[in-house]
Backbone as a printed PyTorch tensor [residue, N CA C, xyz], in Angstrom:
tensor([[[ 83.7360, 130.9050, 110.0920],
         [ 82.7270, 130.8760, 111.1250],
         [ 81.8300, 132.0950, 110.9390]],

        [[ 80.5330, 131.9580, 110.6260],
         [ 79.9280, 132.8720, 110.6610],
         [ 78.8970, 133.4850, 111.8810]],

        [[ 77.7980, 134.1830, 111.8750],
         [ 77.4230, 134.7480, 112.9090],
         [ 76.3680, 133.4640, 113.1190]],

        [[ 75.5470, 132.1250, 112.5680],
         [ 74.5900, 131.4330, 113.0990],
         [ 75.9750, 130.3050, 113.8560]],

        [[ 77.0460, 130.0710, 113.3500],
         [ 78.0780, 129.3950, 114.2880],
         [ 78.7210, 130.1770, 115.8820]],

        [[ 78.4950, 131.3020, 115.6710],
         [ 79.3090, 131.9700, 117.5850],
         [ 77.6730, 132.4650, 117.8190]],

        [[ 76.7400, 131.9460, 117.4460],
         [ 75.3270, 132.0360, 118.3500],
         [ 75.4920, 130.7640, 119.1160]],

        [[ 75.7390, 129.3690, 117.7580],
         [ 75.0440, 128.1780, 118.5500],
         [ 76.3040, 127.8650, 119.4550]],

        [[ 77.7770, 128.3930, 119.0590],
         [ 78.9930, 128.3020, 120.1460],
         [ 78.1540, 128.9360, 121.7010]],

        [[ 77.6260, 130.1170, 121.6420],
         [ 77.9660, 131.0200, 122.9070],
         [ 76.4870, 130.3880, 123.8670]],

        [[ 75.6080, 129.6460, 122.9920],
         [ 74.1750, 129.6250, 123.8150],
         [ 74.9700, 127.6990, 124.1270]],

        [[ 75.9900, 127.2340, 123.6710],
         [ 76.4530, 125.6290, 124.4060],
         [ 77.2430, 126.0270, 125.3890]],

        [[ 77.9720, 126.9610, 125.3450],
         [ 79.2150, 127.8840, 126.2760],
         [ 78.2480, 128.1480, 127.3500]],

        [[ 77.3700, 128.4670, 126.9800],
         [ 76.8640, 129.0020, 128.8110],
         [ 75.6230, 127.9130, 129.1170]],

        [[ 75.1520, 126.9300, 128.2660],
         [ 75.0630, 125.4040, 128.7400],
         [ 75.0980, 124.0950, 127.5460]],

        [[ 75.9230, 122.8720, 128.1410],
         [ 76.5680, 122.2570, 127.1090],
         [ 75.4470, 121.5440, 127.1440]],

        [[ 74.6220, 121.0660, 128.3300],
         [ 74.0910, 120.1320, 128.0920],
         [ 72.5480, 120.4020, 127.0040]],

        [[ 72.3440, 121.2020, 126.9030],
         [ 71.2630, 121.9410, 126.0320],
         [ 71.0760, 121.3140, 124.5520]],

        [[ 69.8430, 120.7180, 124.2520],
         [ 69.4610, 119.6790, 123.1150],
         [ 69.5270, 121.1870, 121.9910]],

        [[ 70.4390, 119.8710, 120.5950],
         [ 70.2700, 120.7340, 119.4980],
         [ 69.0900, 121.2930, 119.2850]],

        [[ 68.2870, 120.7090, 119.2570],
         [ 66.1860, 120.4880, 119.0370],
         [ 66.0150, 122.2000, 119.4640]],

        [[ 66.5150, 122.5480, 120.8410],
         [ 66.3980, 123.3060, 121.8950],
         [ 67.1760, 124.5150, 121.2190]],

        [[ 67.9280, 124.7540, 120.7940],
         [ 69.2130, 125.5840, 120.6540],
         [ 68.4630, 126.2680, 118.7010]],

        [[ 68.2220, 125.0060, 118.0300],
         [ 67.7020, 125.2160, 116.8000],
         [ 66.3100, 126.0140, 116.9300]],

        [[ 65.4300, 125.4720, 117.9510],
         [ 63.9540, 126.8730, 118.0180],
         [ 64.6120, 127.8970, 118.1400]],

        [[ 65.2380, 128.0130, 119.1600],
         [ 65.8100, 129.3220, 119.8710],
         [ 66.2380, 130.3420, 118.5320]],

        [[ 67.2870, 129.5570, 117.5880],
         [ 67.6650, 130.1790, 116.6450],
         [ 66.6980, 130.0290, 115.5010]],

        [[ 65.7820, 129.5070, 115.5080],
         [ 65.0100, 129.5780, 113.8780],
         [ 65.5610, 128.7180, 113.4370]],

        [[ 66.0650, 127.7630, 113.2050],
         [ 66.4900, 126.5490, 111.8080],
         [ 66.1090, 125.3950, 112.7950]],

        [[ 66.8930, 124.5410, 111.7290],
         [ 66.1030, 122.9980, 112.1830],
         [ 67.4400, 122.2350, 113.0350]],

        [[ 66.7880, 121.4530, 113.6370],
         [ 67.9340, 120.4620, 114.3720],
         [ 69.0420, 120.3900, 113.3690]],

        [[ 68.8070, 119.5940, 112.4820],
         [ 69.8110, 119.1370, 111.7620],
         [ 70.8970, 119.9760, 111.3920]],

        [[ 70.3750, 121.2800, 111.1650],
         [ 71.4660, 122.1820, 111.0170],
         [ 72.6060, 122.4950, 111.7470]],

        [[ 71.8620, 122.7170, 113.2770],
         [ 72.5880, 122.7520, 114.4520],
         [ 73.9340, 121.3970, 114.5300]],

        [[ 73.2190, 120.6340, 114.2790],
         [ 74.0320, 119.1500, 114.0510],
         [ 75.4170, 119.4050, 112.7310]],

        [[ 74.4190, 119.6950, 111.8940],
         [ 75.5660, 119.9970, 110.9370],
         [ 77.2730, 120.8610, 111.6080]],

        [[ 76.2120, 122.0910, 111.3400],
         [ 77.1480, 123.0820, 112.0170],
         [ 78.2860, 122.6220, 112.8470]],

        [[ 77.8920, 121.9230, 114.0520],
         [ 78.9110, 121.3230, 115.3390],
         [ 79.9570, 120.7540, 114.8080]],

        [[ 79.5380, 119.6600, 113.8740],
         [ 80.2310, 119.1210, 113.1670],
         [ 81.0970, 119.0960, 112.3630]],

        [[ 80.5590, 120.7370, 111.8270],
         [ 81.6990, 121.4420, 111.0630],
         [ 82.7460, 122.2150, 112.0710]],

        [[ 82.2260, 122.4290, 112.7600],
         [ 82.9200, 123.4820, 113.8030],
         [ 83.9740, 122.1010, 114.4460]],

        [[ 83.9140, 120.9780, 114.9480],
         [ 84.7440, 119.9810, 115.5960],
         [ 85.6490, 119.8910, 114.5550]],

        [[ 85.4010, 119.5560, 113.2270],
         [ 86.2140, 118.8390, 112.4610],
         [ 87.1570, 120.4120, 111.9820]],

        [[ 87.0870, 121.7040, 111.9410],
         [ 88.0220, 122.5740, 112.3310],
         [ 88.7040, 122.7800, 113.4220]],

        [[ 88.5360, 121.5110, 114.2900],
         [ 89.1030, 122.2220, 115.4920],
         [ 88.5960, 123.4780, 116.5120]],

        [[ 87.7540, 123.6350, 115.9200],
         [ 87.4090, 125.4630, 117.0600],
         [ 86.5380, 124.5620, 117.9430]],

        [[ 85.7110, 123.5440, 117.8880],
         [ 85.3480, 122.6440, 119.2030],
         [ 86.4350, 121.3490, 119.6990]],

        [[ 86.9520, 121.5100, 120.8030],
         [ 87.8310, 120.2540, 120.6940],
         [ 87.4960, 119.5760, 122.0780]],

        [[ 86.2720, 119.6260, 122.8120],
         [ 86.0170, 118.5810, 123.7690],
         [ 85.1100, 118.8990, 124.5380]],

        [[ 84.5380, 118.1070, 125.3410],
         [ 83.1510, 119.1050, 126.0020],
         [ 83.6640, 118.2620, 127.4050]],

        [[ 83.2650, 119.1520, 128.3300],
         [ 83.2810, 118.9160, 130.0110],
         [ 82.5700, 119.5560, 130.6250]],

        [[ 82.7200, 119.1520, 132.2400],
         [ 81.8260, 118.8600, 133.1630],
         [ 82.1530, 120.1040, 134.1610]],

        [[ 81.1650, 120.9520, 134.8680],
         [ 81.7380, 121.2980, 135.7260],
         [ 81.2200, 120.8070, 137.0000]],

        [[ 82.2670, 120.7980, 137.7610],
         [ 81.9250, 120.5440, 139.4970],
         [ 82.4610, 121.2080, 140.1980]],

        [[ 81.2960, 121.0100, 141.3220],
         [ 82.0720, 122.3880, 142.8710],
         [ 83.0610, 121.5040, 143.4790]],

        [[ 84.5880, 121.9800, 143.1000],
         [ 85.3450, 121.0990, 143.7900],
         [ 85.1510, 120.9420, 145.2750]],

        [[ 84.8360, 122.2880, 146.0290],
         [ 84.7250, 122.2770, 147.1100],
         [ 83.6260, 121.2010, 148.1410]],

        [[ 82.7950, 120.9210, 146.9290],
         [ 82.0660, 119.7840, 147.7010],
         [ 82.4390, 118.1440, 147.2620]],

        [[ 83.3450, 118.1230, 146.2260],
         [ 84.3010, 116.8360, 146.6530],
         [ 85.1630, 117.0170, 147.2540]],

        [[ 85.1860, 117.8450, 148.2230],
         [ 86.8970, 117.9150, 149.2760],
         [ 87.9420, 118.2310, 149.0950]],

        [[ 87.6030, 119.2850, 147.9670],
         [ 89.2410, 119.7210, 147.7010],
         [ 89.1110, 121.1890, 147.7000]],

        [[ 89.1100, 121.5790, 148.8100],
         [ 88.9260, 123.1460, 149.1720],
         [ 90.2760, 124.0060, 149.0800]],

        [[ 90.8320, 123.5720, 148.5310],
         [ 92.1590, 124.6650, 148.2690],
         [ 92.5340, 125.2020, 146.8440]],

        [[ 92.1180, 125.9670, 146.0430],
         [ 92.6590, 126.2510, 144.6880],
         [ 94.2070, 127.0120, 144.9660]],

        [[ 95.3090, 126.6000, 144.7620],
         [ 96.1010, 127.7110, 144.4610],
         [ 96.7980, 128.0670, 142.7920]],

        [[ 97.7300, 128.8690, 143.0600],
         [ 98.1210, 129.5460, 141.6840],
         [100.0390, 129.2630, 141.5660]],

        [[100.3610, 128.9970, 141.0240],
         [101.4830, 128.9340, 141.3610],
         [102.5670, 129.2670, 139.7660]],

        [[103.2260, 130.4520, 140.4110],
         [104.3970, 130.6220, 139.7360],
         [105.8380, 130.1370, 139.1150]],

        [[106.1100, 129.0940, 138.3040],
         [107.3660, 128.7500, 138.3990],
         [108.4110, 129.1460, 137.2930]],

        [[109.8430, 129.3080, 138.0720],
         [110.8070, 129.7730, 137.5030],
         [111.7260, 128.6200, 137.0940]],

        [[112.2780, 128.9370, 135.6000],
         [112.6970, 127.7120, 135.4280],
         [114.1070, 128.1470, 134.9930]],

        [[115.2330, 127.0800, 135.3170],
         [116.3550, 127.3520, 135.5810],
         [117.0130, 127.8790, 133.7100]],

        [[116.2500, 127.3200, 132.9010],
         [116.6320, 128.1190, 131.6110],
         [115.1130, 127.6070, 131.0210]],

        [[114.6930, 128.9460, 129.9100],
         [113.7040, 128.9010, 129.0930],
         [113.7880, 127.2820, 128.4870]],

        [[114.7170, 127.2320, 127.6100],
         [114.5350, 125.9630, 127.0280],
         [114.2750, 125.1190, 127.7950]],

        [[113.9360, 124.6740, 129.0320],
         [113.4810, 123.1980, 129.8550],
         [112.0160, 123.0390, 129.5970]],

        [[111.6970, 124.6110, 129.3340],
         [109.8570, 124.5790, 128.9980],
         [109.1660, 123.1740, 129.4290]],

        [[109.5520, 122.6660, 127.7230],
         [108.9930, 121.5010, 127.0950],
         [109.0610, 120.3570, 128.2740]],

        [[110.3100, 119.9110, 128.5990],
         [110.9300, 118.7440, 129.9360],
         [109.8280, 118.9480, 130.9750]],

        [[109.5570, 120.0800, 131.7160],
         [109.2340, 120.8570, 132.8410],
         [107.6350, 120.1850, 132.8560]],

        [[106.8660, 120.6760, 131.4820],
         [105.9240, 120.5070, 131.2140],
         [105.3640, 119.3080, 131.3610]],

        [[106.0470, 118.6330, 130.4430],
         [105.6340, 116.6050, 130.6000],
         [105.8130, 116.6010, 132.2180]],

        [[106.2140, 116.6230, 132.8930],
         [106.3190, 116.5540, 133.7740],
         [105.4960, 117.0140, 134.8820]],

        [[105.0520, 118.2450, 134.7630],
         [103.9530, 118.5700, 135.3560],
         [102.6630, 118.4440, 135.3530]],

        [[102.2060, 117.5040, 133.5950],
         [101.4830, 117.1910, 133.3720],
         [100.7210, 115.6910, 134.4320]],

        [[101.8810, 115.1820, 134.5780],
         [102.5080, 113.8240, 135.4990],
         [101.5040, 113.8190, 136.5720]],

        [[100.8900, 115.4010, 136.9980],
         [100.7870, 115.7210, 138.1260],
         [ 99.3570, 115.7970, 138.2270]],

        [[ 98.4280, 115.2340, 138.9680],
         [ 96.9390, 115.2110, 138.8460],
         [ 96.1170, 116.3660, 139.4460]],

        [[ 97.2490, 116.7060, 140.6360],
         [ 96.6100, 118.0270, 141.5080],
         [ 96.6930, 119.8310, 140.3000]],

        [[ 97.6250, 119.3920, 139.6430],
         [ 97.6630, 120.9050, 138.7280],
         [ 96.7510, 120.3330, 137.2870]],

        [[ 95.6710, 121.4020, 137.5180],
         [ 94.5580, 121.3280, 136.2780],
         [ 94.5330, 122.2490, 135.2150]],

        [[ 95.7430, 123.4990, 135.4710],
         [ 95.8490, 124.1560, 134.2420],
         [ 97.5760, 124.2640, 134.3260]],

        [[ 97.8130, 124.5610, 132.7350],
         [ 98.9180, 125.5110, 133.3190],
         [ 99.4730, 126.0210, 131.8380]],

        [[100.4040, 127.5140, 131.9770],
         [100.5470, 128.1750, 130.9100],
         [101.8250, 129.1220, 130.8030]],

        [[102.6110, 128.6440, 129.8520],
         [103.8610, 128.8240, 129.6090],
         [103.6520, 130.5270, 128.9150]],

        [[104.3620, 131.3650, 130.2880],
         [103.8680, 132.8650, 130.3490],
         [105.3660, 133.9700, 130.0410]],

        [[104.7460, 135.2310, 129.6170],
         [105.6740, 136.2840, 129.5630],
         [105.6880, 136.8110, 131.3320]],

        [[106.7090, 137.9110, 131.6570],
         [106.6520, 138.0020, 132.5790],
         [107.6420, 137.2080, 133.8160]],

        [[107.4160, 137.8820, 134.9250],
         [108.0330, 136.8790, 136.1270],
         [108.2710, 135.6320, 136.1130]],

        [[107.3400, 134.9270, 135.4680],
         [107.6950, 133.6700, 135.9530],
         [107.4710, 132.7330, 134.0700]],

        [[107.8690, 131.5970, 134.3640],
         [108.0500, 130.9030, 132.9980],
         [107.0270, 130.0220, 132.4930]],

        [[105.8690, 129.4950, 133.6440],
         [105.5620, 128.7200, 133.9050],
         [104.1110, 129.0130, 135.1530]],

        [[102.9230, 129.3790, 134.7560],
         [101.6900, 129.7620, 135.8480],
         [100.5660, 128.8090, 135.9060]],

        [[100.8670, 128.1550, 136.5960],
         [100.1680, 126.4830, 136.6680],
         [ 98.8180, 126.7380, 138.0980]],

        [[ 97.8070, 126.1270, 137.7740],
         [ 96.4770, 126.2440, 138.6540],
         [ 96.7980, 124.9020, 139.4060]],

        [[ 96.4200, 124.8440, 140.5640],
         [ 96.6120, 123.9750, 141.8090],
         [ 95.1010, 123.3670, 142.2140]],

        [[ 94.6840, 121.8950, 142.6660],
         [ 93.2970, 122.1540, 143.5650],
         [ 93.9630, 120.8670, 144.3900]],

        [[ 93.8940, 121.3200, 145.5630],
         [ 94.0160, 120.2740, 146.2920],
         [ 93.2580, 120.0980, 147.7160]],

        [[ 92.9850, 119.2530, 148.5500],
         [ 92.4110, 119.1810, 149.6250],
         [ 92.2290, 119.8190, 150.5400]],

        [[ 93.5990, 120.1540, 151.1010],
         [ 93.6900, 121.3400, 152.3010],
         [ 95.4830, 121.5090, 152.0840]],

        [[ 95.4050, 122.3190, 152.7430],
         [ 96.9660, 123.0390, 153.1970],
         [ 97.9050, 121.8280, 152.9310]],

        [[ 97.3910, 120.5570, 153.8780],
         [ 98.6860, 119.6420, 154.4080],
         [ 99.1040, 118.5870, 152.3800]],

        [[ 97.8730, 118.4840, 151.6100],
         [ 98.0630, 118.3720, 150.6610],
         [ 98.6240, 119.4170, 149.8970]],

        [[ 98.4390, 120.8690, 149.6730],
         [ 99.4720, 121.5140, 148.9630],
         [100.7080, 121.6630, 149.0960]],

        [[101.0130, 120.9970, 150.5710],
         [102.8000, 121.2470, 150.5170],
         [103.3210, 120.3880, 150.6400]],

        [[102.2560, 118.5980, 150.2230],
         [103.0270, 117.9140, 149.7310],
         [103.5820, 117.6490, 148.0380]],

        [[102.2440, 118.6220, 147.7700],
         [102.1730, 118.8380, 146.1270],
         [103.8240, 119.4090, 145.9690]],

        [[103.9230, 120.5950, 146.3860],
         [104.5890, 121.6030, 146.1510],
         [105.9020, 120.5970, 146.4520]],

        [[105.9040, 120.1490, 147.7450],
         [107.6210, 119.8410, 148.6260],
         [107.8270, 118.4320, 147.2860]],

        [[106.9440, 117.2630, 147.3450],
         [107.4250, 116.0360, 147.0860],
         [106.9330, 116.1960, 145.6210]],

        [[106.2620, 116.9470, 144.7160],
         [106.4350, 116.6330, 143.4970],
         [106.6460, 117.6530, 142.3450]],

        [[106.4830, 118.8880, 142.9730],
         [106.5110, 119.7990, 141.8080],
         [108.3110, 120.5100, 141.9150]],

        [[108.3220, 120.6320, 143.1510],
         [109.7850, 121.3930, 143.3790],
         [111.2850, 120.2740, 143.1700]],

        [[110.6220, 118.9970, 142.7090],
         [111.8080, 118.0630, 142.5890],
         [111.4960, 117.6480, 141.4780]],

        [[111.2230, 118.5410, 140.4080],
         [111.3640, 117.9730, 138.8560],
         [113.0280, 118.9720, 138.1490]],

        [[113.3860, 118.4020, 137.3950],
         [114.6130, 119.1240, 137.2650],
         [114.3460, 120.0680, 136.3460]],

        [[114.7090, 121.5160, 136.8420],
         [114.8190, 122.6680, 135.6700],
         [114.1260, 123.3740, 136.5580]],

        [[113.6200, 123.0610, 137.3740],
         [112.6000, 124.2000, 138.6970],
         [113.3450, 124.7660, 139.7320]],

        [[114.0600, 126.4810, 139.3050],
         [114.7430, 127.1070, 140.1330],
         [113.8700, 126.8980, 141.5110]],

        [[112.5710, 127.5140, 141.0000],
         [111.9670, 127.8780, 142.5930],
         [110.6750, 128.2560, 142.1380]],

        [[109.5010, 128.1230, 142.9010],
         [108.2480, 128.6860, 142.8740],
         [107.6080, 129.5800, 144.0150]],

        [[106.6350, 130.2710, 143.5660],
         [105.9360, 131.2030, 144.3430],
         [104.4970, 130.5290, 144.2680]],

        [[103.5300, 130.6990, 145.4750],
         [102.4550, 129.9710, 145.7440],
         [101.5530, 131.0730, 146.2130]],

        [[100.2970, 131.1990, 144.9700],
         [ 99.2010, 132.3780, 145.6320],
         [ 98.1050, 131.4340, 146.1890]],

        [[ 97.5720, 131.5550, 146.9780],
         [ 96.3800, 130.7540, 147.6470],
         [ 95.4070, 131.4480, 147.2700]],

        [[ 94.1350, 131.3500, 146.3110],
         [ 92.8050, 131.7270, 145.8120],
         [ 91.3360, 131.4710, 147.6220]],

        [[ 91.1300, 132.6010, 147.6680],
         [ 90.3190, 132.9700, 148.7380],
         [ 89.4670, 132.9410, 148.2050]],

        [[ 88.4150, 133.3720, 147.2170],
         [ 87.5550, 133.5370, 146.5950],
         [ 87.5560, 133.3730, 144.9800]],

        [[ 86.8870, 132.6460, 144.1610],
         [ 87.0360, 133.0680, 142.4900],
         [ 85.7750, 133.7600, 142.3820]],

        [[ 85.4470, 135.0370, 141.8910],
         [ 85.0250, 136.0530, 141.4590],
         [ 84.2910, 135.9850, 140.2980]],

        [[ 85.0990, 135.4460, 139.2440],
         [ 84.4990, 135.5910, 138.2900],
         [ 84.5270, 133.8730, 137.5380]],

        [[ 83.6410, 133.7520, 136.6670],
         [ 84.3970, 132.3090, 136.0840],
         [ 82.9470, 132.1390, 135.2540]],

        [[ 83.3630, 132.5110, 133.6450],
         [ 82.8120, 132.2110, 132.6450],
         [ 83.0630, 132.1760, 131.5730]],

        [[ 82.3550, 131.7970, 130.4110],
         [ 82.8150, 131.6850, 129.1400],
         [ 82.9090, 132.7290, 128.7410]],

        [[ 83.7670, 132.5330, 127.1120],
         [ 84.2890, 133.7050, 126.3460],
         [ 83.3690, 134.5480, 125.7430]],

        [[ 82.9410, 135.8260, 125.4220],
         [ 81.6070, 136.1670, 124.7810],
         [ 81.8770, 136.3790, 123.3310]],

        [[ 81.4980, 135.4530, 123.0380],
         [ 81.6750, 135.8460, 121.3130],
         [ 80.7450, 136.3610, 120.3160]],

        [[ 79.8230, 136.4440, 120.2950],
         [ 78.4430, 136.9010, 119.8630],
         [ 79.1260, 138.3200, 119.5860]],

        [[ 79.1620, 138.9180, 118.7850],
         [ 78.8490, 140.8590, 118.4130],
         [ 77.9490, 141.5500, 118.5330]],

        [[ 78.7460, 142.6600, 118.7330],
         [ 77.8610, 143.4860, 118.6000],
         [ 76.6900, 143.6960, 117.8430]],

        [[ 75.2300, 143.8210, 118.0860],
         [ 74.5000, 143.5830, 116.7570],
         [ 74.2660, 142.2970, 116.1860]],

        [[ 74.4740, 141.4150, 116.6800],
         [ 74.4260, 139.7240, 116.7530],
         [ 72.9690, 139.0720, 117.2730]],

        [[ 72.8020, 139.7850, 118.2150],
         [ 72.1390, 139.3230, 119.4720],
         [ 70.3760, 139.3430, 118.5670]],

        [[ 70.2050, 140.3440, 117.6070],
         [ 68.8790, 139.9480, 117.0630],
         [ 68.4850, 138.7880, 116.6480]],

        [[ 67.4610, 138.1510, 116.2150],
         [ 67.3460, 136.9670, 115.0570],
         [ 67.8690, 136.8350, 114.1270]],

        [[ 67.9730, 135.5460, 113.7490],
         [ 68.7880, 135.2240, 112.5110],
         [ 67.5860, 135.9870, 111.2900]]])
């Protein structure tokens, strides 16, 4: 990956929907290149899907939480996982060092939906000693990765 590939990465990262056409002036070369490039970049794997964002809060699901889980032995990981995947209300989650084994992102409606999340589907999968539940008041920050260098930022 060179430096005209984490330009045309970081200027789709902070908008996807943005025409190659658009992205190629910006950088000096031609569409096609841009095209190329992507293409090379997907078929390595370093692009593997493009999405959408939305304010959950204005489809009705005003609750993000965070949730910690402890699992009754490391090795259930894998079991634990399929399983939580199962689960439509948890949209991330990441098998961690530290306290807990298991730090899975929550969005759900209100209160009376997170503790049915929590009571009827997450705390009755087998290998789940117990969880801890942070409730997100505010997200602060929330953006892409900056990859561009130092000294990058001139023209190609």
């Amino acid at each position: 990956m060179d430096k005209l590939d984490r330009k045309i990465l970081s200027i789709l990262m902070q908008n996807a929907k943005q025409a190659y056409t658009d992205i190629a002036q910006q950088l000096f070369v031609s569409g096609g290149t841009i095209h190329v490039r992507m293409k090379k970049l997907e078929d390595a794997g370093i692009v593997t899907g493009y999405s959408l964002n939305v304010d959950q809060g204005k489809l009705g699901y005003d609750i993000c939480a965070f949730l910690g889980i402890y699992l009754d032995k490391s090795s259930l990981y894998d079991d634990v996982a399929r399983e939580l995947e199962n689960i439509p209300e948890i949209v991330d989650a990441h098998y961690t060092t530290g306290l807990y084994n298991i730090f899975a992102k929550i969005v759900c409606r209100d209160t009376n939906h997170l503790r049915e999340v929590l009571h009827d589907k997450i705390q009755k999968i087998a290998g789940i000693q117990r969880t801890e539940t942070f409730i997100s008041l505010q997200q602060s920050i929330n953006r892409p990765l900056h990859i561009v260098e130092d000294g990058e930022d001139e023209p190609l």
